[in-house]
N, C-alpha and C positions, 0 to 999 in steps of 0.2 A: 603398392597393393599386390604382393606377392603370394597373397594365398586367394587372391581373386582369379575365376575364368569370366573372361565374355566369351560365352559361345559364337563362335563365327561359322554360321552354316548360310545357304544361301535360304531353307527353308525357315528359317529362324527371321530374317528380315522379310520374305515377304509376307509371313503371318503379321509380323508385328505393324506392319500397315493397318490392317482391316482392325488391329487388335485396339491402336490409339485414336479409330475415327471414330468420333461422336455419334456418326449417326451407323454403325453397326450395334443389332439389335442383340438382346443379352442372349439369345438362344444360340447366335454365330458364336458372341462374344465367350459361351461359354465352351463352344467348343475349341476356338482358337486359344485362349488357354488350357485345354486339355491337351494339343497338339506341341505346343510349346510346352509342356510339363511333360510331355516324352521327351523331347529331344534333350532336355536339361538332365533329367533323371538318365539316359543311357549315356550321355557325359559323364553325369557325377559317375557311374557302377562301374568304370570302363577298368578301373586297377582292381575293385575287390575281388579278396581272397576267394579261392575254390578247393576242395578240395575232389579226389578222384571217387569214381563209382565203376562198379562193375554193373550192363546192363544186359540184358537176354534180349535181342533184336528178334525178327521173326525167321533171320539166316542164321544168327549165329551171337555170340558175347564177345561183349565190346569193353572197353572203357570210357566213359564220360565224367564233366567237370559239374560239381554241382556249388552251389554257393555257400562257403563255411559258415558266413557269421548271420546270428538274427538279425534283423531288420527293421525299423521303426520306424512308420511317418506319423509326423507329429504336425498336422497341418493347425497353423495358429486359425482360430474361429474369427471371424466367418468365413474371410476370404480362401485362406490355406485348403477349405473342405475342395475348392474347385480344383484341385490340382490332386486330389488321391484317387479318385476311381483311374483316373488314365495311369497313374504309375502303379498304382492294385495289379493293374494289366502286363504291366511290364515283370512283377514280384508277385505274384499271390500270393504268397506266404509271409509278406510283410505283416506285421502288427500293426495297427494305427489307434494310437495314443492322442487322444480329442486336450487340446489349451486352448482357454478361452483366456484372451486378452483384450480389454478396449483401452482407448485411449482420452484419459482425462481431460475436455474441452479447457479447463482454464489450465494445468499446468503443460498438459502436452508429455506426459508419463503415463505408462501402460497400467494397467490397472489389472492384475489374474484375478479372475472372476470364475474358472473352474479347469481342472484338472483330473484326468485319466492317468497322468504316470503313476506307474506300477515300480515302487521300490523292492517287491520281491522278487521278482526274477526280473532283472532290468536288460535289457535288450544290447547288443552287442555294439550297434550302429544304429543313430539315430538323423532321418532327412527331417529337418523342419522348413515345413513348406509356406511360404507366402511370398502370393505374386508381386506384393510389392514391397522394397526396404527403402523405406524415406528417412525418418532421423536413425532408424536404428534400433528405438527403447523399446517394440515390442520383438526384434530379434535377438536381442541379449538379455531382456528379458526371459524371454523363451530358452538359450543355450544356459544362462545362469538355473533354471530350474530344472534342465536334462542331465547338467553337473551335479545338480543337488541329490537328484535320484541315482546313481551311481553311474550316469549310461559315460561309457568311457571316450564314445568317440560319436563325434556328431557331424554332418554338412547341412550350409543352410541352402536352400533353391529358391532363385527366386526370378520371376520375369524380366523383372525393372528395377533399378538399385537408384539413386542417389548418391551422389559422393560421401555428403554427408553421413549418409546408414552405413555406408561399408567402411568409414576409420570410424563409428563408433564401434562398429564389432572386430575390426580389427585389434583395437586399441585393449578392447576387455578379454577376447578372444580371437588369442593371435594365429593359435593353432590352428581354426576354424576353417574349411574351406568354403568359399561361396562362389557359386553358379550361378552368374546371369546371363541372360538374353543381349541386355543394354545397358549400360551406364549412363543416367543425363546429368545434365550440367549441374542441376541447383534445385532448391526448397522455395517454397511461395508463403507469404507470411502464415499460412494457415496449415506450414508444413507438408501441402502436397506438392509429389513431385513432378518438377516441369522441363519436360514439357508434358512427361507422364502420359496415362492415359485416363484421371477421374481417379472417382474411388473403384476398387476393383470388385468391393464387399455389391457394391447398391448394382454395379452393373452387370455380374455373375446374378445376383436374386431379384435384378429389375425393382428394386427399391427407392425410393427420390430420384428418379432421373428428370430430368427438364422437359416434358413434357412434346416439347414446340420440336425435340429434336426425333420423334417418333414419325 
C-alpha cells in the first residue's frame, strides 16, 4: 500500500473515539467529521505547488507563496458533502464539483446518478472526499469519471478505509494517493466496514438511525 497515508496525529485518534460510538449524536457526529476532514486535507496540501507573489504590507513589500494549481472537491453524495465546508475553510477558492453515486442493494456496484464535472475548463487537482472506502466501487467509480473529465491529477480523503477499498483503488488507480485517518480489518456480509463507524450518510443527516440509541 504505497501510495496510502494513515495519518498518525494524536488528534486524529482521539476524535475517532467519539466519531465510532453509537450513541454520539449526528450534530457532534458532524462536527467530528469536519475536524478530521481538516486534519486529512492539510496532510494531503503539505507538498502542493506555490508559486511567489509580491505583497504591500502596511510597512513595507514583501514576498509571499500562493497556491499554483486550481483545486477541486469532489465530495461523492451524500456522505462526501460532510467534509467540504471544513476543507472550503482551509482553500476558498476550491471549486466543488457535486457526484452522486449510490450503491445498487442487490449487486453491491455504484450506480452515478448525477454529476457536476465540468469538461470545459477542468481543474488542475482534484480531492474526492468520502468519509468512508469499504469495497472501493464508489471511489474508482468516482476517480474513473475525474479521468474521463480531463482533471489530471486527483487524491482521494477519506476517514475510514477497509482494506478491501484501498487494493481496489490501488489496483485501478495506482497513481492515486489516499489519505486515511484508520485502516480496519474487514467488510461485513452487507459490505459495511468493521468495526467502522455505521453508515456515515444516515449519521451526518440523522437518517435511519436506531432509535433506542438516542
Amino acid at each position: 500500500m504505497a501510495n496510502v497515508v494513515e495519518v498518525a496525529h494524536p488528534l486524529i485518534q482521539h476524535h475517532l473515539v467519539r466519531l465510532r460510538d453509537r450513541r454520539t449524536q449526528p450534530s457532534e457526529f458532524r462536527r467530528l467529521i469536519g475536524r478530521l476532514a481538516v486534519l486529512l486535507a492539510y496532510e494531503a496540501t503539505q507538498d502542493l505547488p506555490v508559486r511567489s507573489v509580491h505583497v504591500q504590507t502596511p510597512i513595507a513589500e514583501t514576498t509571499g507563496y500562493v497556491l499554483q494549481q486550481r483545486i477541486g472537491l469532489v465530495p461523492i453524495l451524500r456522505a462526501g458533502l460532510g467534509m467540504v465546508e471544513p476543507i472550503l475553510n482551509l482553500i476558498p477558492n476550491a471549486e466543488v464539483w457535486h457526484l452522486g453515486l449510490y450503491r445498487d442493494e442487490e449487486t453491491a456496484q455504484p450506480v452515478e446518478y448525477y454529476s457536476r464535472l465540468s469538461t470545459q475548463h477542468p481543474v488542475d487537482l482534484a480531492f474526492v472526499l468520502d468519509p468512508m472506502l469499504a469495497t472501493g466501487g464508489s471511489a474508482t467509480s468516482a476517480l474513473a469519471t475525474i479521468r474521463n473529465h480531463g482533471i489530471p491529477q486527483a487524491m482521494l480523503l477519506s476517514v475510514i478505509a477497509a482494506v478491501d477499498g484501498i487494493r481496489a483503488v490501488e489496483t485501478e488507480f495506482p497513481e492515486t494517493p489516499i489519505y486515511v485517518c484508520a485502516i480496519d480489518r474487514q467488510l461485513n456480509d452487507q459490505k459495511f466496514i468493521v468495526p467502522g463507524l455505521g453508515d456515515a450518510g444516515d449519521r451526518i443527516f440523522n437518517t435511519n438511525l436506531d432509535r433506542n440509541d438516542l
